[in-house]
C-alpha positions in Angstrom: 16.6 -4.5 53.1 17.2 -3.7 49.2 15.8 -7.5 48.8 12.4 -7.2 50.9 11.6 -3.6 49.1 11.8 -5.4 45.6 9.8 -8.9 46.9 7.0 -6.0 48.2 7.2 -4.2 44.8 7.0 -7.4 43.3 4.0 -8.0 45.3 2.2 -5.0 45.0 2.6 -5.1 41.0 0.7 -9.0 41.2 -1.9 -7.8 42.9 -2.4 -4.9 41.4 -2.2 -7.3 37.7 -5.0 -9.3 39.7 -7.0 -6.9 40.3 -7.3 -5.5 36.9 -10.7 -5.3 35.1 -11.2 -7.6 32.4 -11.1 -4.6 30.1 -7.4 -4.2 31.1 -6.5 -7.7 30.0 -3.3 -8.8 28.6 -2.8 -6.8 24.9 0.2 -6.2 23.1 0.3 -3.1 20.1 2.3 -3.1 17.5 2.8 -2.9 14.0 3.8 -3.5 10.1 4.4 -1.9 7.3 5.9 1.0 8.2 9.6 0.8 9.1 8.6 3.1 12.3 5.8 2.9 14.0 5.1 6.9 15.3 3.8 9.7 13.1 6.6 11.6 13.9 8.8 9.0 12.8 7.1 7.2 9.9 8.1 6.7 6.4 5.9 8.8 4.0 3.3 7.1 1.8 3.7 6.4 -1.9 6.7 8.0 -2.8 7.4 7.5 -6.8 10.6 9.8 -7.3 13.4 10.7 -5.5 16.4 13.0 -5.6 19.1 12.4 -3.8 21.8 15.5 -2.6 25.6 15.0 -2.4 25.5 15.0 1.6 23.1 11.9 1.5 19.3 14.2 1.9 17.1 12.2 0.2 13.9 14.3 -1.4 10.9 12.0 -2.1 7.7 12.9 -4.1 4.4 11.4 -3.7 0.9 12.4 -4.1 -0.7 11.7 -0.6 0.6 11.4 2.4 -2.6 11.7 5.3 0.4 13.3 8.0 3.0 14.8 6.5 4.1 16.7 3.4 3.9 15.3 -0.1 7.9 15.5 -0.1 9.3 13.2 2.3 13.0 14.1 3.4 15.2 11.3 4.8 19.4 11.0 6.2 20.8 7.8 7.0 17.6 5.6 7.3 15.6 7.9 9.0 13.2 10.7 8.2 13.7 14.3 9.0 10.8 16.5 7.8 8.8 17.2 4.8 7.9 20.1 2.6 4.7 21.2 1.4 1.4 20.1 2.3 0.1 16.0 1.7 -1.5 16.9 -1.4 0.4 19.6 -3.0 2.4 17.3 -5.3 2.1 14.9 -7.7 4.6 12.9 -7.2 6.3 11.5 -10.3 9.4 14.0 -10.8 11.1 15.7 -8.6 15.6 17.4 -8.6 17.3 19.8 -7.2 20.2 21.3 -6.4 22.6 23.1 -3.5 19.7 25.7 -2.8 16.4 24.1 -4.2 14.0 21.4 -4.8 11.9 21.2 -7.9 8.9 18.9 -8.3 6.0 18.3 -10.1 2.2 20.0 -8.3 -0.9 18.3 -7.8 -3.6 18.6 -10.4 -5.9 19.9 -7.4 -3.5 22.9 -6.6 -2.0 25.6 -7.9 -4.0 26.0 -11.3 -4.1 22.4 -12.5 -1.5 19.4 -13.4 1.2 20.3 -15.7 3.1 23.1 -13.1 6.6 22.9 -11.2 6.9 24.5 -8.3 10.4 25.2 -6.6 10.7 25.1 -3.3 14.2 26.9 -1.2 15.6 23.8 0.6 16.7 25.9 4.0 13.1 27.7 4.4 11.4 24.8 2.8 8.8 27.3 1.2 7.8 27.7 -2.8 9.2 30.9 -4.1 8.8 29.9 -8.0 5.9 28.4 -10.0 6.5 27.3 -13.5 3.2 26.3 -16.0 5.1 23.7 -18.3 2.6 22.1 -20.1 -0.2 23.5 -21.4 -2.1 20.1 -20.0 -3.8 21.3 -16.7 -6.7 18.5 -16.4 -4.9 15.2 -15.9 -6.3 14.2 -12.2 -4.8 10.1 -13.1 -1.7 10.1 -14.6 1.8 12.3 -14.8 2.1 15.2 -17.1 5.3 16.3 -16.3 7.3 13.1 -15.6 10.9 13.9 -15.9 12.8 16.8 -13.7 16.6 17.5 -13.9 19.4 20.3 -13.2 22.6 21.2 -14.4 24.5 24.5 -13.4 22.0 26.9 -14.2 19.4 25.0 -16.0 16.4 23.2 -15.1 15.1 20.8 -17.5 11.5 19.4 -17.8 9.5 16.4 -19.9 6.1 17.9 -20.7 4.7 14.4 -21.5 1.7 15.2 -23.2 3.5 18.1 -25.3 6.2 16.0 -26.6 8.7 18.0 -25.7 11.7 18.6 -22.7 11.5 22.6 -21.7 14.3 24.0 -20.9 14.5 26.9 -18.4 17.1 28.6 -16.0 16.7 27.8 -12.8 15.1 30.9 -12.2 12.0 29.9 -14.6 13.4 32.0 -17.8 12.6 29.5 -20.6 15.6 28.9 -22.9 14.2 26.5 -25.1 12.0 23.7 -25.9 13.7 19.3 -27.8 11.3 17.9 -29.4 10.9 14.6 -28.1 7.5 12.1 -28.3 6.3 10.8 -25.0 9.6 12.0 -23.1 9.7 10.5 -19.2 12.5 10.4 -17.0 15.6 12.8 -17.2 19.6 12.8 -16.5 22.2 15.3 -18.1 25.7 14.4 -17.9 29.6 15.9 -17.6 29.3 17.5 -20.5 25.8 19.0 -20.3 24.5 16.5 -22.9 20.4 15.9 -21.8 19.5 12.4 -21.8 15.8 11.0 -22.0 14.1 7.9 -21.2 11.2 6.7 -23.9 9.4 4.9 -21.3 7.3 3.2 -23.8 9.8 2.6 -26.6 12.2 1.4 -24.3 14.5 4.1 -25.4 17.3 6.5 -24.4 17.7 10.0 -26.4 20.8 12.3 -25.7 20.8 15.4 -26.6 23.6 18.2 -27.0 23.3 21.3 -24.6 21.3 23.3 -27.4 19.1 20.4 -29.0 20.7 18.4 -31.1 20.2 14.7 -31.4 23.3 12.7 -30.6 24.0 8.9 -29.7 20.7 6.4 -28.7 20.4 4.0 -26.5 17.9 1.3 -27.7 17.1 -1.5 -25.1 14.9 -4.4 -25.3 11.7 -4.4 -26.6 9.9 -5.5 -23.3 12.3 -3.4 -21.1 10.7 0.5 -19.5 13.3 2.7 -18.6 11.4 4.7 -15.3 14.5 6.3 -13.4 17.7 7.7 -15.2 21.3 8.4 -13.3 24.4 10.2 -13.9 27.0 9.2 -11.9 29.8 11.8 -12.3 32.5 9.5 -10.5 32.5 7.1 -12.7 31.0 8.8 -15.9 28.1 6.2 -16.4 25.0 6.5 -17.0 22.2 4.5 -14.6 18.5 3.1 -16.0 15.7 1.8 -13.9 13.9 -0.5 -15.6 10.6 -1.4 -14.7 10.2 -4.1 -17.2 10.6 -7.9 -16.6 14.4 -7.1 -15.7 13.3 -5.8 -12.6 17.1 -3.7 -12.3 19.3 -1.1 -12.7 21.1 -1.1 -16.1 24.7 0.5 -16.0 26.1 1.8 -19.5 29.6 3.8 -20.8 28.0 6.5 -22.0 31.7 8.3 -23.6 31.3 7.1 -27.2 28.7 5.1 -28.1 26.7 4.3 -25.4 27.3 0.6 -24.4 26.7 -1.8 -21.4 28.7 -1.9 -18.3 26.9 -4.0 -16.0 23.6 -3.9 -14.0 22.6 -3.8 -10.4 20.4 -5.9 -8.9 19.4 -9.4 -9.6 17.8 -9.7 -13.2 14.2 -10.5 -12.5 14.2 -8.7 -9.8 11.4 -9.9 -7.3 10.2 -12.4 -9.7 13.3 -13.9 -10.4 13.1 -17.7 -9.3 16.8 -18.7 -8.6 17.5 -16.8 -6.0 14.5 -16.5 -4.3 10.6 -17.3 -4.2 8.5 -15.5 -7.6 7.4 -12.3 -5.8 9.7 -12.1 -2.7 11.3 -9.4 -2.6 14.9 -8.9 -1.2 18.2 -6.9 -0.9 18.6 -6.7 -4.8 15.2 -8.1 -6.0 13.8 -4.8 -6.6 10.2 -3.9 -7.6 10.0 -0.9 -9.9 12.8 1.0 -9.8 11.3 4.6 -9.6 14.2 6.7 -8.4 18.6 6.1 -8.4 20.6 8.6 -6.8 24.5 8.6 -4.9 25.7 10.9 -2.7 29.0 12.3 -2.9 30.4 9.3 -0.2 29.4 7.3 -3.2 26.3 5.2 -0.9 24.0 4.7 -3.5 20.4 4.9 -3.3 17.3 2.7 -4.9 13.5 4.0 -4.6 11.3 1.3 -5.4 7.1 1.6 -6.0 6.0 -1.7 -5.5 3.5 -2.6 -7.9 -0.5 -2.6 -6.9 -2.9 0.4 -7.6 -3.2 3.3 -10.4 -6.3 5.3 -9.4 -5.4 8.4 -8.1 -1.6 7.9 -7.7 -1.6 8.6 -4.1 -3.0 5.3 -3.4 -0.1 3.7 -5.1 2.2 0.6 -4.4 4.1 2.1 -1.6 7.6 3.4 -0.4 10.3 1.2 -0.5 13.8 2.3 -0.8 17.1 0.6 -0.3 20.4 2.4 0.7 23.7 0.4 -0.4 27.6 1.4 0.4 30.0 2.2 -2.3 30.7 -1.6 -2.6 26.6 -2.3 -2.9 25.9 -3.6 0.5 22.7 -3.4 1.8 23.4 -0.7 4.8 19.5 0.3 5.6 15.7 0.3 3.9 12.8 2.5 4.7 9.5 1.1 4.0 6.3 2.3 4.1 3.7 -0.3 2.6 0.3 -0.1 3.7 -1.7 3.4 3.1 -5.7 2.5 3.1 -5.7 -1.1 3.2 -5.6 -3.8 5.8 -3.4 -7.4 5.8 -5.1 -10.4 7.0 -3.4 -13.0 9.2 -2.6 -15.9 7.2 -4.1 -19.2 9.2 -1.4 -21.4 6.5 1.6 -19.2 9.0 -0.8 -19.3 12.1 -1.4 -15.4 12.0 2.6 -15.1 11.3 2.3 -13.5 7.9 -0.1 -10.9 7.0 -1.8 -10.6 3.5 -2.8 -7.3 1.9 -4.6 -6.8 -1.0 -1.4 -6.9 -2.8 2.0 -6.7 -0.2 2.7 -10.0 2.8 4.0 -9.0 5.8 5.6 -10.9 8.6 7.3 -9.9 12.4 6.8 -7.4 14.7 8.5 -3.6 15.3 7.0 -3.0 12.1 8.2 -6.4 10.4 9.4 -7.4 7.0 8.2 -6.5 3.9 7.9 -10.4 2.7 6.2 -10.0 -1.3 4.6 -8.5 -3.7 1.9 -10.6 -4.9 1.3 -8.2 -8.3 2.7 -9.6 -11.6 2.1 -7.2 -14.3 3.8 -8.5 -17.2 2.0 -12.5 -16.4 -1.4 -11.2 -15.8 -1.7 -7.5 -17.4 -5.5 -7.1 -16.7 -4.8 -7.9 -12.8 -7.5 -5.4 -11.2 -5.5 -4.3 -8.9 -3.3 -2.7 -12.0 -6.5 -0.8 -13.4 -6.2 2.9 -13.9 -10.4 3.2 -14.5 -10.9 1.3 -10.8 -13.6 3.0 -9.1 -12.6 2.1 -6.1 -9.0 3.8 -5.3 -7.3 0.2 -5.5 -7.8 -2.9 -3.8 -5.2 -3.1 -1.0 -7.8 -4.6 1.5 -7.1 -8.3 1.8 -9.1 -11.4 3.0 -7.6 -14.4 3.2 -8.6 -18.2 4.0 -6.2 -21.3 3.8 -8.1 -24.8 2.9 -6.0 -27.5 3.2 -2.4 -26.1 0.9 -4.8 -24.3 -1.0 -5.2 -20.3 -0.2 -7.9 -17.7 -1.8 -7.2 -14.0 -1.5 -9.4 -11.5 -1.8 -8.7 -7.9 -2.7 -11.1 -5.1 -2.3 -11.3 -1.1 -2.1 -11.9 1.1 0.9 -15.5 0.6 0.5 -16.3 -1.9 -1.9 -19.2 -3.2 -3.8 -17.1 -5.7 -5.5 -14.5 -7.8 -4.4 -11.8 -9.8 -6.5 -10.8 -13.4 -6.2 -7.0 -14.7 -6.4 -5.8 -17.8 -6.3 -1.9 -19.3 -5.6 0.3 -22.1 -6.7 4.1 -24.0 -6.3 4.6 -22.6 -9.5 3.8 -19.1 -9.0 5.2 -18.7 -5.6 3.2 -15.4 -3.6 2.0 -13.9 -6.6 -1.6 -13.9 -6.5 -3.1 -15.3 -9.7 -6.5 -13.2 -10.6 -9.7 -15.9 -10.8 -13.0 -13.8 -10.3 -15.2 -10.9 -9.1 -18.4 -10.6 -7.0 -20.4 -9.5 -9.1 -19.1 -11.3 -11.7 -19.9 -14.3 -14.3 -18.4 -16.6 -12.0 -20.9 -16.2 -9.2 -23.7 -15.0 -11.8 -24.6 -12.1 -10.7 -24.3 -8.4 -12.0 -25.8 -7.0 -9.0 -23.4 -4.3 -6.6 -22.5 -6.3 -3.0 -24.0 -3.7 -0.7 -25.5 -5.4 2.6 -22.3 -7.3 3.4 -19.3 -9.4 2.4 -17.6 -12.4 3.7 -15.2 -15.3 2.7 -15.8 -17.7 5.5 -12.9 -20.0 6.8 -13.5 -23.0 4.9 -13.7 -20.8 1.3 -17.4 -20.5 1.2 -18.4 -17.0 -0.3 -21.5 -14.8 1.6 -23.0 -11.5 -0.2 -25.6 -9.1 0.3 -26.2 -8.6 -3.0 -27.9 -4.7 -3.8 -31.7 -5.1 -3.4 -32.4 -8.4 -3.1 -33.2 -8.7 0.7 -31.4 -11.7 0.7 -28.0 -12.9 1.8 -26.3 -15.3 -0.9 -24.0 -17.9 0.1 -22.0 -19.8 -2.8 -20.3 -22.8 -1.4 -16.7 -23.4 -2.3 -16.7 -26.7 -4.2 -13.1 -27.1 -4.8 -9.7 -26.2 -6.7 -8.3 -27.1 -9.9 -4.8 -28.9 -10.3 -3.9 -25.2 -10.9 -5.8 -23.7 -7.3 -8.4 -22.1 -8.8 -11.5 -22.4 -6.5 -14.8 -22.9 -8.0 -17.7 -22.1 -6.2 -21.3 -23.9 -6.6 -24.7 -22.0 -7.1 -26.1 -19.5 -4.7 -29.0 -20.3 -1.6 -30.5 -17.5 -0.8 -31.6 -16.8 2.6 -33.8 -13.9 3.7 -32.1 -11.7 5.8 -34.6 -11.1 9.0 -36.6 -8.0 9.2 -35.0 -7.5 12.2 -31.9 -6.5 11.2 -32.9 -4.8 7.7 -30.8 -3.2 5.5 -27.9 -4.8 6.6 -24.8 -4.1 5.4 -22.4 -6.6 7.3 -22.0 -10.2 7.5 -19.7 -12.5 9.1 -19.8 -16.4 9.1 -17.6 -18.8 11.2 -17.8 -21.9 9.8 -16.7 -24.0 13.1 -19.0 -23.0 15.7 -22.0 -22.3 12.5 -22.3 -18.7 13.9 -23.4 -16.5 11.9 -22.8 -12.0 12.4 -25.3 -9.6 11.1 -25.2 -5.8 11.2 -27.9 -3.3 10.5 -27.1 -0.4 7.8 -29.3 2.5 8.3 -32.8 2.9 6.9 -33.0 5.9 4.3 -29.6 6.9 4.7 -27.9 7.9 1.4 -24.7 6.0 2.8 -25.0 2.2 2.5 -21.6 1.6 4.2 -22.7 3.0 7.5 -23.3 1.1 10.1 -26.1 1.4 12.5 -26.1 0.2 16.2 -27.4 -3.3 16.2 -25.5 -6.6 15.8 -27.9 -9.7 15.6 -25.4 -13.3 16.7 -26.8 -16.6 15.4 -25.8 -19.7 16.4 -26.5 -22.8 14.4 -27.3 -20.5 10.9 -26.2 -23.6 8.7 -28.7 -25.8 11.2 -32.0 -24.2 10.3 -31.4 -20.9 13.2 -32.3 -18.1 10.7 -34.9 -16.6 12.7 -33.5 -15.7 16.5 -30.6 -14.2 17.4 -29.1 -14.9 20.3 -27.3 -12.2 21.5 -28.1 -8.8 20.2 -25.6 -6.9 20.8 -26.7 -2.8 21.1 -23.6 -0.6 20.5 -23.5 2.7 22.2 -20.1 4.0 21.2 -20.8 6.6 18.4 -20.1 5.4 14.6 -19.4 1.6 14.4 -17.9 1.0 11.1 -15.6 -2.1 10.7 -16.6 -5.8 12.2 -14.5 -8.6 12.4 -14.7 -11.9 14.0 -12.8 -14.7 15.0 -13.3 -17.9 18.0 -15.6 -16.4 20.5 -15.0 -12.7 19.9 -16.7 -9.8 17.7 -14.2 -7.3 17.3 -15.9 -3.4 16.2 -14.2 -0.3 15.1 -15.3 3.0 14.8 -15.2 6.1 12.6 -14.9 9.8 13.5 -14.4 8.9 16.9 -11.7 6.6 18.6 -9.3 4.6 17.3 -10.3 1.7 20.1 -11.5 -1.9 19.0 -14.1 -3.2 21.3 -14.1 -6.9 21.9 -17.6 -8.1 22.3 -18.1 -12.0 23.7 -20.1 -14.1 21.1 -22.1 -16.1 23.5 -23.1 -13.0 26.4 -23.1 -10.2 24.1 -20.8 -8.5 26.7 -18.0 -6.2 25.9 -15.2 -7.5 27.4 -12.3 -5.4 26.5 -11.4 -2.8 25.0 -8.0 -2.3 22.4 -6.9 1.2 22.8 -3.3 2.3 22.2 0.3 1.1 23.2 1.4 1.4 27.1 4.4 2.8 26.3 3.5 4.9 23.4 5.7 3.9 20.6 2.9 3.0 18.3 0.5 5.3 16.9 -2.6 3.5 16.5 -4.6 6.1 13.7 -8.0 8.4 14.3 -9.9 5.7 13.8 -11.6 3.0 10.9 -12.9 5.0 8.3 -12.7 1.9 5.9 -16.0 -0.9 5.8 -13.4 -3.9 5.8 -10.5 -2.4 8.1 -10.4 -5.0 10.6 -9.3 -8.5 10.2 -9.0 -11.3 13.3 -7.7 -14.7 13.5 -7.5 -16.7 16.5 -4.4 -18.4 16.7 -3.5 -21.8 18.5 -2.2 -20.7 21.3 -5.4 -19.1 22.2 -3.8 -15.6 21.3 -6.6 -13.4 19.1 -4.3 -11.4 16.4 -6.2 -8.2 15.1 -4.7 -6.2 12.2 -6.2 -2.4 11.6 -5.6 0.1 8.9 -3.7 2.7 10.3 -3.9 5.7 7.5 -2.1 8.0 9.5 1.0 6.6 9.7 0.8 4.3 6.4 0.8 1.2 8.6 -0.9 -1.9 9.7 -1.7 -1.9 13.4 -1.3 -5.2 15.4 -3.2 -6.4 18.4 -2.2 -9.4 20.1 -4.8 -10.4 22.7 -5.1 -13.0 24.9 -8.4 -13.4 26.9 -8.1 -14.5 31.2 
């Protein structure tokens, strides 16, 4: 009987499956980036300094986070909470102790950049603000970068004063060191105040009332970002964010000399142990925060390299938890805030390339690389603090033949940057170009549409022109740098004027337009029409064949990919709607996980927050920006 009830149940759930609308085909959700994949769950965005407290509470800082406050609290690999608001800090110091949290505030809040705010660690409310420096306009870098305790003391690096403040813990200033451009902090046994030099590669100690004692000079290229006393052993622990790429260990009873390091020298660009940006269990990015708790676990916040602008837009959160014998034990990892990966057609839509992180699996995946080199290519865009565009972590991607061409852009872009890769180089993307640019000889803004076709041919709206430019990829050097031949200009039909998308696949010569919306301030915006073209390349410029009306509220992103169109929206849903290239039908619709576990975001408020690949198996793959959760959604679709 118990065998005919589950043959019928069996039955009823295939015909049910058959009977589904088209719009409930076959869909998987998931997700990258993130090491969890819910808002309540999910690691925070952007995180640049950490404290760590001696039952293993780990208090991270960061400017921005869209769902949660700006400091992140996280226990044994996962997160429990997080204080403040998602823009009340600025996120480059932050210590405490058994009853509070200090950290740096938010030029935006609480009278300007330059204040410290404590905040009571059981009620997780501010009951102390402290004006440190008498900087309060710096909106794009740190003014008070270096936060530490001892007893009853709080110390303080006022960056721009050239000077560490000292003050109770109760905010009654003591006294101020004298110390040029002073950065991170760590005081030791004996209340002795140590102080990184970021710049001069440098480590002052001073005596509890000022007094200059012992130096620690490194190398000349090295950056000393995160300082460590560990009282068990009596040591002293540096970050370095310079071409080391680890954690520098030194006895600090004497004269100050070097133990050991942590992590392998090189760090993710180290090329004997792994692939030149690949990151890994001890191939560390920079090392922005050290901390142990009194087990002796040790602790290792990294912010991956790639974007400056306005700090909250940063690198990401990645931070490593090792036992007392410095095994890996767990990471959290949260990659992806604004910006999109691409599915790489070189992996076959296995690995997925952001503007400047890879990413590979499923359940939120693994963090594969950071393509940014800082100390190779200094003048990498995606490394400039005057970028008007908070950072480029939207990527593009195309593979032709073993050559691939990145491109990174900003939320919404008028100029996108060309990368290239080599053997040589491993994942780190080697900067080539910009559109506008010399190379594609053009000053003009890219504002009715962008598109790097799958064979590496380049298409722009360039700003006024009424024309779309297409600059045909006319090969690599021995290095992989693309070149690209001289613009034709085609006039965009006055049927779909302004546009302000375009999309062009190469193997069926279809080319996607979208109409912008006449008059509107707001060139981004997307109106309601979609013109199709089939056989663009073959003279077809005039007729489109479909148009596709959309009459969902506030299409934004477009991406395409074998017969589909796939459209997000703004303001409204976070649902992709798959529209058929040859009927003009919709014939599904992307909405959320079945079961739940992934949050899927409000919606696409980003021009280029979709990208598509169909892979071989007939499977479409759609990546979407998911700011909410600081995490790359992933569709996996395949049509009946």
């Amino acid at each position: 009987m118990a065998r005919k009830r589950i043959y019928a149940a069996f039955l009823t759930t295939a015909l049910i499956a058959t009977m589904a609308p088209e719009c409930q085909a076959q869909y998987t959700t998931d997700w990258v980036a993130n090491t969890y994949g819910t808002i309540a769950t999910h690691v925070g965005n952007g995180a640049r300094s950490m404290w760590v407290a001696p039952e293993g509470t780990l208090y991270t800082a960061s400017l921005w986070d869209e769902n949660e406050g700006g400091v992140a609290l996280y226990r044994n690999g996962q997160s429990i909470g997080s204080i403040g608001i998602n823009s009340e800090f600025q996120g480059g110091a932050i210590t405490g102790n058994a009853t509070s949290i200090f950290a740096a505030l938010a030029f935006s809040r609480n009278g300007g950049s330059g204040r410290v705010g404590r905040y009571n660690r059981t009620s997780q409310t501010r009951d102390l603000l402290l004006a440190v420096s008498a900087t309060t306009n710096e909106q794009r870098a740190d003014v008070v970068t270096g936060l530490a305790t001892s007893g009853s003391l709080l110390y303080a690096s006022d960056f721009p004063g050239n000077r560490v403040r000292v003050y109770t813990t109760d905010g009654v200033w003591q006294r101020d060191i004298g110390v040029s451009g002073p950065g991170a902090l760590a005081v030791d046994g004996a209340g002795n105040i140590w102080v990184a030099q970021k710049s001069a590669g440098t480590i002052l100690e001073f005596s509890t009332s000022g007094a200059p004692l012992n130096t620690i000079q490194m190398s000349a290229a090295s950056r000393p970002s995160a300082l460590y006393f560990d009282a068990a052993t009596g040591q002293l622990m540096i970050g370095d964010e310079g071409p080391d790429m680890n954690i520098k260990i030194y006895t600090i009873s004497g004269i100050p000399s070097l133990a050991g390091t942590f992590g392998i020298q090189g760090g993710y660009l180290d090329t004997t142990t792994g692939i030149k940006g690949q990151v890994g269990d001890k191939r560390f990015t920079r090392v922005t925060g050290i901390g142990k708790d009194s087990a002796g676990n040790l602790y290792v916040l990294n912010n991956p390299w790639g974007g400056t602008w306005d700090l909250g837009r940063n690198g990401g959160t990645d931070i490593h938890a090792y036992d007392s014998t410095g095994k890996l034990q767990w990471k959290l990892q949260a990659l992806n805030f604004e910006g999109i990966g691409a599915p790489d057609p070189g992996t076959d839509g296995a690995y997925f390339y952001g503007g400047a992180h890879i990413f590979t699996g499923t359940a939120g995946g693994s963090y594969v690389a950071n393509t940014v080199n800082p100390f190779d290519y200094p003048s990498d865009p995606r490394l400039n603090l005057n970028d008007t565009q908070r950072n480029e972590h939207f990527g593009q991607l195309t593979s032709v033949g073993a050559n691939r061409i990145l491109v990174a852009s900003g939320q919404n872009p008028a100029i996108f940057y060309f990368f290239h890769f080599n053997a040589a180089n491993g994942y780190i993307a080697i900067p080539d170009a910009s559109i506008p640019g010399t190379a594609f000889n053009t000053a003009r803004p890219v504002t009715g549409g962008f598109c790097l076709d799958s064979k590496g041919d380049v298409w722009a709206g360039l700003d006024r022109t009424n024309h779309i430019y297409h600059y045909p990829l006319t090969g690599f050097d021995a290095d992989g740098k693309p070149t690209w031949g001289a613009a034709i200009a085609t006039r965009i039909p006055m049927s779909i004027r302004p546009l302000t998308r375009i999309i062009y696949l190469p193997d069926s010569d279809t080319m996607i337009l979208a109409q912008g919306i006449a008059g509107s301030w707001d060139w981004t915006a997307m109106n309601t029409r979609i013109e199709v073209y089939h056989g663009w390349r073959a003279g077809n410029t005039t007729t489109p064949n479909p148009v596709i009306n959309i009459t969902s509220a506030n299409p934004k992103s477009i991406t395409a990919a074998g017969n589909y169109l796939f459209l997000g929206y703004v303001h409204t849903a976070p649902n992709i709607d798959a529209f058929n290239l040859i009927t003009g039908n919709l014939d599904t619709t992307l909405i959320n996980s079945s079961s739940g576990n992934v949050d899927v975001g409000n919606d696409v408020d980003s021009m280029y927050g979709l990208r598509s690949y169909l892979r071989s198996s007939g499977e479409y793959v759609v990546t979407k920006d998911n700011y909410n959760g600081s995490s790359m959604v992933v569709y996996r679709w395949t049509p009946r």
